[in-house]
N, C-alpha and C positions, 0 to 999 in steps of 0.2 A: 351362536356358534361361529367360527372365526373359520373366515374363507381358506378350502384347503389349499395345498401345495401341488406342484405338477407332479410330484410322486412322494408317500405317506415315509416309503423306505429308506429311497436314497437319492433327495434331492438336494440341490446346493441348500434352497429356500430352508429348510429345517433344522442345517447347521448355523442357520444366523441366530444373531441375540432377537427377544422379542421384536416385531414385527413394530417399526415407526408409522405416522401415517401418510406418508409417503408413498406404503408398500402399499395401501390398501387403495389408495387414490393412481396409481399402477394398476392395478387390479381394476377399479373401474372404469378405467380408461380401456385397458383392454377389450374388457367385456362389452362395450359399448362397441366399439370398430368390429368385434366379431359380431354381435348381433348385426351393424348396419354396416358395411363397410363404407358404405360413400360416406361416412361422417368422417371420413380420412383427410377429405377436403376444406371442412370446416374449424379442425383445432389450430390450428398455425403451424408456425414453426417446428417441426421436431425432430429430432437426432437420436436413432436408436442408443446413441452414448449417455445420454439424458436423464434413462431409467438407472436406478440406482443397484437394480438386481439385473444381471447378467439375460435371463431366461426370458424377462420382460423384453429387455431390448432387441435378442434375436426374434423373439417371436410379432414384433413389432416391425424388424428391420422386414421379416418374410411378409407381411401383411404390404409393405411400401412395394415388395418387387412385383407380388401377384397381384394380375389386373383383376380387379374389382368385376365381381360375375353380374348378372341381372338381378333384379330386383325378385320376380317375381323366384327366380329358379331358384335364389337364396334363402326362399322359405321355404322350402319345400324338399329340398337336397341340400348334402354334407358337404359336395362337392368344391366347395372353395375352403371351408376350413379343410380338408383334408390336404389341398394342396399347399396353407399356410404350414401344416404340422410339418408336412414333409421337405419342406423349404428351412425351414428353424430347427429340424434335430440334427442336422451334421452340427449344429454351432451349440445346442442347448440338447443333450441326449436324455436329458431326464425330462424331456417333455413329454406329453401324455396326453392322448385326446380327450380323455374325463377332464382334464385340469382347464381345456378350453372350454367345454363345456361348464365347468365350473363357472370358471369366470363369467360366462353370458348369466349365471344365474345369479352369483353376488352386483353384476352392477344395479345399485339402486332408481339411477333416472339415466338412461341412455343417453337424453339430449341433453346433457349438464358434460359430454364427452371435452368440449372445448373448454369448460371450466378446469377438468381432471387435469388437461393436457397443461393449464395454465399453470398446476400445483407441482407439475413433475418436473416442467422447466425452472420452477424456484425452487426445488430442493434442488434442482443440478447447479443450478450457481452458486447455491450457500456453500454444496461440496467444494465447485470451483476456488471458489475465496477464499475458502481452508485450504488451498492446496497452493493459489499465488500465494499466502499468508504463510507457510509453510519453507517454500523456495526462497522467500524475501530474508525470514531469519536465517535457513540453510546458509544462502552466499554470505549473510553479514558476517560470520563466524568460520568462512574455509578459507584458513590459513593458508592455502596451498593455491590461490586464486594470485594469480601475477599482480593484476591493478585489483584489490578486494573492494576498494571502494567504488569505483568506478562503475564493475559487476553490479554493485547493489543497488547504485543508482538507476542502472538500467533494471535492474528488476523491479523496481520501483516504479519504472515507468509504463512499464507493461502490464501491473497489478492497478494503475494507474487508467490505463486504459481497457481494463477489463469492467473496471467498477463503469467507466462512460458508457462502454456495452451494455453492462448490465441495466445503466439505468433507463436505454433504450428499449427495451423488454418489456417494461410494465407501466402502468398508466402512473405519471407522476402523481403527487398529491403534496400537503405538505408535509414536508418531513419532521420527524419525531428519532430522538436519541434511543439507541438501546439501553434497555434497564439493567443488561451482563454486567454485572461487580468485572469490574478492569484489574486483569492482574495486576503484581506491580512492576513498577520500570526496569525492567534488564539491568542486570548488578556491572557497574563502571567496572573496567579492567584497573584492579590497583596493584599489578605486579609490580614489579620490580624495575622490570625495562618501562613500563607507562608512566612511574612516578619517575626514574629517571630524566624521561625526557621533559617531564612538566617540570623539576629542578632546574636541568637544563635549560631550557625558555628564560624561566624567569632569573635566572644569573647572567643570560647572555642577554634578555634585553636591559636588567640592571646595567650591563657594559657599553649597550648602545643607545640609549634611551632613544635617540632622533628617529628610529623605525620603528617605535610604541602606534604615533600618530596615524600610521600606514598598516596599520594590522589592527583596524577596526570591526573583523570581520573574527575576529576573537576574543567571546566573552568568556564571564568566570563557571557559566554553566558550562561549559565546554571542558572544563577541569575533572577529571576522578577526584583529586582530592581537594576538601573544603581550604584546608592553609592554603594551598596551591591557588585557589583561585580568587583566596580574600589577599594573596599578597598581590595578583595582578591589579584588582582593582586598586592595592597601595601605587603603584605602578600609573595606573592610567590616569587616575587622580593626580599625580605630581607631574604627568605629562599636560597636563590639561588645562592644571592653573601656570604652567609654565617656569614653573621651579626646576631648582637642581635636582639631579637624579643622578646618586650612587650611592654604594650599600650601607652608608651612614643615613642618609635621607631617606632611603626606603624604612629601615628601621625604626625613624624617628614618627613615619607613620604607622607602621603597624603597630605601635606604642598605642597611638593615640585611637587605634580600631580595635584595641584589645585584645591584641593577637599575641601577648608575649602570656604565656603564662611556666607551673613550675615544669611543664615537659618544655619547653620548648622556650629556650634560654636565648637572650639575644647574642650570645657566641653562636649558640647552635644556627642563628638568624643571619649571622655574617659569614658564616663558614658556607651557608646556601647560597650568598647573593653574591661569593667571592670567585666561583668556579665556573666564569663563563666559557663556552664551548661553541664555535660557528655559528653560526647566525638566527638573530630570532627569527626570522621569516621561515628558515627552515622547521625549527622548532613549534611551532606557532601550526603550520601546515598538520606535522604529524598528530598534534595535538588534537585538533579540531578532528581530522580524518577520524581519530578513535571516536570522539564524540556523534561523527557521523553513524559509524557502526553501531555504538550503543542506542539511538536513535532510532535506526532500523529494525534492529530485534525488537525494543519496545514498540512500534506500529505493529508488527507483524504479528507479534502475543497480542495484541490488542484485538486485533483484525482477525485472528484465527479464535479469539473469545469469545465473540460476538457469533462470528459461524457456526464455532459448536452448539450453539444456545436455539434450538427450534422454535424457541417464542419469537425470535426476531424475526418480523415481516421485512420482504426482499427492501422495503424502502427505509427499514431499521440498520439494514445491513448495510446501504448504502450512505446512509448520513452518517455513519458510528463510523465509516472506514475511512470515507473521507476525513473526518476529521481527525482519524488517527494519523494519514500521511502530511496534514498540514503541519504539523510539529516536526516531521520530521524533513519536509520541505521547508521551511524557516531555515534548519541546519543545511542543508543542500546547497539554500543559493548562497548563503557567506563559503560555504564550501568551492564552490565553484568560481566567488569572486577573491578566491585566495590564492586559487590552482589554476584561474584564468589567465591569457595573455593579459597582461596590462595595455590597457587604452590608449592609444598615441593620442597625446594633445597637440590642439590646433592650436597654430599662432593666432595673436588676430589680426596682426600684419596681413595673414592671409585671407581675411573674411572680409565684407564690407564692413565699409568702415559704418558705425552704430550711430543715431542719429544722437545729439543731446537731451538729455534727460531734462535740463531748467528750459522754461520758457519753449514757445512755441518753434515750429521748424522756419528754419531761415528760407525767405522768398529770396526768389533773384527778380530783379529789377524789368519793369514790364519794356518790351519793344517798343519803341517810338512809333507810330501809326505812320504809314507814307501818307506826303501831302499829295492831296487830291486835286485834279485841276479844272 
């Protein structure tokens, strides 16, 4: 028989879907603190926000405010649940003193209460995570955000420091991946304006090549489109071995990487690499930036996958999230070292001077001894 509700008629508890087991390890948490209340002292940590059902938490918050009565007087008199009930119905009115009573009769081992208390605060983080996981995509994608990148980063970092949280919570061990089938990676934006500016890029550093060298913090995964980023690496490659580079050279390598075929004619090839437009470092930036955003929605689908999946133990959720945001920290810090102040270089005029590298360091010539009389 499946522990009742605090009211059969009209309780929140009976308009939810089936009952997780979450609810029912709630349920003996409760019952355990109502039977004993000094085991209030023994569970750890806990935040009537924790419980995943509303009724749980008031009635949990009312159990924190009322002083815990005597031992003896508590077997024998109603007198402190009566004052929990009536502490918890201004906030839970479909509470019910059968449903407390209830409860003291579904929990199965009283002193397992710091166990329960241990299972309520890992399904309140799993929700957590779903919910950083949630906000992280949210910003990647609101168009209406002044710096959107910037936004994400910090939410990034905050979801960042959530999981440090979290991993201070529970007793480490070694960690193990989740077994949640990983959606797949957030579809690149290939509008219109996205492919323009990656045209853009690569016709303007065609024009400039000497600022290829200086925008190593721009690879070809960072492109929406695959031509797009098989012509950079024609690009980086003729910067590299130190060859000419203009729209005849570019060409004559994407030749040789297979890139001419019958869509895509090498007029079509020159008529691309002939329309440079302001600079590639500009170009280059906004590029990367969307690749940062597609990034972050992939962590965040990742990370909210993983959460939805109740098989995943809290130390499942923590190895599978971290390693979602490492992918998308790889983007971040070329991100940051693109968007960053440039580093004033030192003379070495100004440093000491460095000792020689051949042969050992030069002696100066020892003092003459004073003669002695």
């Amino acid at each position: 028989m499946p522990p009742p509700s605090p009211n059969d008629e009209h309780d929140d508890l009976d308009d939810l879907p089936p009952p997780q087991p979450v609810h029912y390890a709630e349920q003996s948490l409760l019952g355990a603190l109502l039977l004993d209340p000094h085991r209030l002292d023994e569970i750890g940590p806990l935040d009537p926000s924790h419980f995943s059902n509303h009724t749980h938490g008031e009635l949990f918050r009312a159990m924190r405010s009322a002083p815990a009565p005597e031992t003896e007087q508590h077997r024998t008199s109603p007198a402190w649940l009566n004052t929990v009930l009536n502490a918890a119905r201004p906030h839970a009115p479909a509470l019910t003193a059968s449903y407390l009573h209830a409860l003291i009769q579904v929990c199965p081992w009283p002193q397992h209460a710091a166990t329960y208390a241990r299972m309520t605060r890992a399904d309140h983080a799993r929700r957590s995570l779903h919910l950083h996981a949630e906000r992280l995509a949210q910003t990647a994608v609101d168009t209406t955000l002044p710096h959107r990148a910037k936004a994400t980063v910090q939410q990034a970092d905050t979801l960042a420091r959530f999981l440090d949280d979290f991993s201070g919570r529970f007793t480490p061990h070694p960690g193990s991946l989740p077994r949640t089938p990983l959606p797949p990676a957030s579809a690149r934006d290939t509008g219109e304006e996205a492919l323009d500016e990656e045209r853009l890029l690569i016709a303007t550093a065609t024009a400039h090549p000497a600022e290829i060298s200086q925008m190593r913090w721009l690879v070809p995964e960072d492109f929406a489109l695959p031509l797009h980023a098989a012509l950079w690496q024609c690009l980086t490659a003729l910067a590299h071995r130190g060859e000419a580079v203009d729209p005849i050279t570019v060409l004559w390598e994407a030749q040789h990487r297979g890139l001419l075929t019958h869509e895509i004619t090498p007029a079509d090839l020159l008529a691309l690499l002939s329309t440079p437009v302001g600079s590639p470092q500009h170009w280059g930036k906004t590029v990367l930036e969307r690749a940062l955003l597609s990034r972050a929605q992939t962590a965040a689908n990742s990370i909210a996958a993983f959460a939805d999946d109740p098989a995943n133990s809290p130390h499942q959720l923590i190895t599978g999230s971290r390693r979602a945001l490492a992918g998308l920290t790889a983007v971040r810090s070329r991100w940051h070292q693109a968007t960053g102040p440039a580093t004033p270089r030192t003379t070495r005029s100004a440093r000491t001077p460095a000792a020689s590298r051949a042969g050992p360091p030069l002696r100066t010539a020892p003092t003459p001894a004073r003669a002695t009389r």
